[in-house]
ROSE-391528 format. One line per field, with one value per residue: residue number from 1; residue in three letters; x, y negated, z negated of N, C-alpha, C in turn. Coordinates in pm, whole numbers. Last residue first. Layout:
BEGIN
resi = (NUM;...)
resn = (ALA;...)
nu = (X;...)
nv = (Y;...)
nw = (Z;...)
cau = (X;...)
cav = (Y;...)
caw = (Z;...)
cu = (X;...)
cv = (Y;...)
cw = (Z;...)
This chain:
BEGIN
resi = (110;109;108;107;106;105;104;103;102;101;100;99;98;97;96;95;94;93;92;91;90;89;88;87;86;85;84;83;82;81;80;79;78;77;76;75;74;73;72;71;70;69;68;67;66;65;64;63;62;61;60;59;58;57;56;55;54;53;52;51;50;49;48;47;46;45;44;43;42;41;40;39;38;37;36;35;34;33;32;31;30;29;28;27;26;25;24;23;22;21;20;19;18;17;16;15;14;13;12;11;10;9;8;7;6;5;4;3;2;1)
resn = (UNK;UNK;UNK;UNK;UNK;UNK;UNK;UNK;UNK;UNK;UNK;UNK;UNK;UNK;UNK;UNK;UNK;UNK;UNK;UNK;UNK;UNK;UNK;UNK;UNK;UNK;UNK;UNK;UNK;UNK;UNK;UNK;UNK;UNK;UNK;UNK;UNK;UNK;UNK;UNK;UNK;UNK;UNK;UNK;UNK;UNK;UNK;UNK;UNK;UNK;UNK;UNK;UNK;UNK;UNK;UNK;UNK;UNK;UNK;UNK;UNK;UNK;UNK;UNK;UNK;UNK;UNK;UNK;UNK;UNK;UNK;UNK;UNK;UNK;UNK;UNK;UNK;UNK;UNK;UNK;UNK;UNK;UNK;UNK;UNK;UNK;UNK;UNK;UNK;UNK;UNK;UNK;UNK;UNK;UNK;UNK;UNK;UNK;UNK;UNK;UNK;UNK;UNK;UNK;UNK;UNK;UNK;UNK;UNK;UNK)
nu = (5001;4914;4657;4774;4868;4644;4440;4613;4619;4299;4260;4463;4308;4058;4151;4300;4024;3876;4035;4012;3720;3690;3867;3703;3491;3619;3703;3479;3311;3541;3680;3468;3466;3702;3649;3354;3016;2852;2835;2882;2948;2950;2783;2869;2996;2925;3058;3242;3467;3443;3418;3718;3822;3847;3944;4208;4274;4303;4568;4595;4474;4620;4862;4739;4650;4922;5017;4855;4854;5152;5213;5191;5088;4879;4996;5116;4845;4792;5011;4956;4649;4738;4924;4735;4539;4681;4799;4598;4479;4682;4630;4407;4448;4642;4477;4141;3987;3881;4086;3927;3686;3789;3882;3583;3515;3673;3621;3346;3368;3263)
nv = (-4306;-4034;-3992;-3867;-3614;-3519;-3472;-3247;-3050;-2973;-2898;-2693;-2552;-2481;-2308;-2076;-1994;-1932;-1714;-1562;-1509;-1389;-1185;-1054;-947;-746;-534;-396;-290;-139;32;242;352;452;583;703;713;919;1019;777;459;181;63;133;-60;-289;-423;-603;-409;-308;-484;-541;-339;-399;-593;-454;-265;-295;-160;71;317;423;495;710;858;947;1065;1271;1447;1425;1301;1029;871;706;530;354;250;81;-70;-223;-300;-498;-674;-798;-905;-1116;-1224;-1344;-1484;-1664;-1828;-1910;-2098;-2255;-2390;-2407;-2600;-2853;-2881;-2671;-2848;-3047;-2938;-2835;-3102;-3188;-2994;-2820;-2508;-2373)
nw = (-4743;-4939;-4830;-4632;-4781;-4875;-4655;-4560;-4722;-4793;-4507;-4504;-4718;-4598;-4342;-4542;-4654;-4377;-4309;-4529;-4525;-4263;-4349;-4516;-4306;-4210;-4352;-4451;-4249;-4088;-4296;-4353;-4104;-4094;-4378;-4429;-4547;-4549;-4782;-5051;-5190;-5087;-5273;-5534;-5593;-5764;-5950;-5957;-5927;-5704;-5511;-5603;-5504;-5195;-5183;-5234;-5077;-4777;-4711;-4885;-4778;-4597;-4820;-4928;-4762;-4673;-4923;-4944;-4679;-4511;-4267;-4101;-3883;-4012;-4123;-3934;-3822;-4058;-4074;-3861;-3946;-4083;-4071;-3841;-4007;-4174;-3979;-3918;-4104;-4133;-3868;-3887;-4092;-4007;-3765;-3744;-3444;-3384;-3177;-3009;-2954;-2809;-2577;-2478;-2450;-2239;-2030;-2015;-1883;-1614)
cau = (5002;5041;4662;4700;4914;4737;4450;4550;4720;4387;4228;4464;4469;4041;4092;4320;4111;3807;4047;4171;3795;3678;3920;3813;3477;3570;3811;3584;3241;3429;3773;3489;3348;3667;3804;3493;3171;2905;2879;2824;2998;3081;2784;2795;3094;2888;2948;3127;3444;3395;3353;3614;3861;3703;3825;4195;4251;4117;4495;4674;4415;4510;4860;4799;4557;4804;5074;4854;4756;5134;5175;5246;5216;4882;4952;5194;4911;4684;4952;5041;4670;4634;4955;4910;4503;4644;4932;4682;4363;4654;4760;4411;4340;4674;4584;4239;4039;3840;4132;4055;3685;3785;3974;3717;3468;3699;3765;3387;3320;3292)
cav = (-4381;-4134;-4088;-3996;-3669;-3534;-3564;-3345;-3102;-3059;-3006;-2778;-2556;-2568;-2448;-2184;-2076;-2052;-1847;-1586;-1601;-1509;-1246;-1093;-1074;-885;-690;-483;-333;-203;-71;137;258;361;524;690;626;881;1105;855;604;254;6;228;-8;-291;-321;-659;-574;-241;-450;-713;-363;-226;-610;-608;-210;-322;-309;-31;210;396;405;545;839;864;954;1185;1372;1461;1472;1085;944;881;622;423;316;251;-13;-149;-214;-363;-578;-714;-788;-983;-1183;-1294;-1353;-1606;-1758;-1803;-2011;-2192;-2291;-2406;-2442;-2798;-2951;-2634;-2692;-3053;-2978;-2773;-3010;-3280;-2963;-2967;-2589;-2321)
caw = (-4661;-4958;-4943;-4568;-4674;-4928;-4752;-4453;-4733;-4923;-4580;-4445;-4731;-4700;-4345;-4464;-4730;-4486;-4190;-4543;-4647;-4299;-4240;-4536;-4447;-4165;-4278;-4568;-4389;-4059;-4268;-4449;-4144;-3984;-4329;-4394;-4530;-4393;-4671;-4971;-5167;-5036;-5115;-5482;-5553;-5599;-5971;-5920;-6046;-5827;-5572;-5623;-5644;-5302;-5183;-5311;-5206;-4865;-4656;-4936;-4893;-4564;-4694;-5032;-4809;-4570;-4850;-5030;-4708;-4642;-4263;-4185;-3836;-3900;-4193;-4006;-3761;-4055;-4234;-3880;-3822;-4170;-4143;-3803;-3915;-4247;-4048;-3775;-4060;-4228;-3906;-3739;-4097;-4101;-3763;-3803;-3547;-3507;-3303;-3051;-3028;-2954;-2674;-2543;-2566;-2378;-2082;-2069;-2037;-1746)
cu = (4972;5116;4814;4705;4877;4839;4523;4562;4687;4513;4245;4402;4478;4272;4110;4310;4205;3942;3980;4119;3912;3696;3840;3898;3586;3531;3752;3669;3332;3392;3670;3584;3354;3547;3736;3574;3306;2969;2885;2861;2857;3078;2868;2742;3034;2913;2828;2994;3298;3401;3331;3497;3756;3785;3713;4013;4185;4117;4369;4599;4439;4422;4742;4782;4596;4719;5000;4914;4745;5003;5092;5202;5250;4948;4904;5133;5027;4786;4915;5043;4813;4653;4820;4946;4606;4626;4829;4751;4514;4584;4782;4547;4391;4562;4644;4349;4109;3882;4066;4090;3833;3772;3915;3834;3550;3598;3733;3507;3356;3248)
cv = (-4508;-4281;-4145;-4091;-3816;-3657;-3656;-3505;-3285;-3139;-3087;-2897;-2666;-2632;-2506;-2296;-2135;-2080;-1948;-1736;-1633;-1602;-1358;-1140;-1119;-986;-763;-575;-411;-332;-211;-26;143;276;402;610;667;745;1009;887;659;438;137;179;110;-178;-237;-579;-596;-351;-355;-603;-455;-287;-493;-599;-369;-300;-337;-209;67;272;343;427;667;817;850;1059;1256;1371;1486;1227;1051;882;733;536;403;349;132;-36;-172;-242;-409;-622;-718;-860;-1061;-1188;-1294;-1432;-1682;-1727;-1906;-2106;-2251;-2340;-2474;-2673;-2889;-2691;-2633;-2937;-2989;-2812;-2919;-3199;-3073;-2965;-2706;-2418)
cw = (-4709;-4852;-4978;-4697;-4649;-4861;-4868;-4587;-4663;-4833;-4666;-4467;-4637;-4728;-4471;-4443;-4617;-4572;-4305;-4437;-4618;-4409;-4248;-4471;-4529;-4233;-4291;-4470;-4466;-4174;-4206;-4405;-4267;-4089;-4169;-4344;-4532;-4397;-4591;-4851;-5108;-5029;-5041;-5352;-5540;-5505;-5853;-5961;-6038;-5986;-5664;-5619;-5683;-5447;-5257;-5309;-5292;-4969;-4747;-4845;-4886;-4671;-4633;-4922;-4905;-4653;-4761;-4988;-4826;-4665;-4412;-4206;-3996;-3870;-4103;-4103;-3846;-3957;-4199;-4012;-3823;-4070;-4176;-3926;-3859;-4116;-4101;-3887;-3942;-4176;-4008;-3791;-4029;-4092;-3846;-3816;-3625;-3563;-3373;-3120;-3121;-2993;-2829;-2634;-2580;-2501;-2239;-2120;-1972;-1853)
């Protein structure tokens, strides 16, 4: 397999505020959708379905971007596609950087 001493390091280089940020968003988006097909009333699913990506379809319509999104063959799967994942690497990047400030924080009061 690997080099148990490359592994280890692999694992000092994750960041566990990072893994713990993207953990908390992907538990809430997937409970979010699951609770939204149990519901009957299309307005309800439809709030529900929103509520995980409303932050990022907001950045692109800030942005002016927000013709990425319309046309017949974006739906709900495809859009969720196109918006976690890049938001899973800003939440693991702020993380890391959170860890870094504190890291430093830390050493300079040494």
């Amino acid at each position: 397999m690997g080099d148990p001493v490359r592994l280890n390091m692999m694992r000092k280089n994750l960041s566990t505020t990072g893994i713990v940020l993207v953990t908390i968003y992907l538990a809430t988006c997937i409970g979010l959708v699951a609770y939204a097909q149990t519901l009957g009333d299309p307005k309800s699913k439809f709030l529900f379905l929103q509520l995980p990506i409303v932050l990022q379809h907001a950045l692109l319509v800030e942005l002016d971007l927000n013709n990425l999104l319309l046309g017949d063959s974006w739906h709900w799967p495809t859009t969720y596609l196109a918006l976690v994942p890049p938001m899973c690497v800003i939440l693991y990047l702020i993380g890391r950087l959170l860890e870094f400030i504190f890291s430093k924080l830390i050493h300079r009061r040494k």
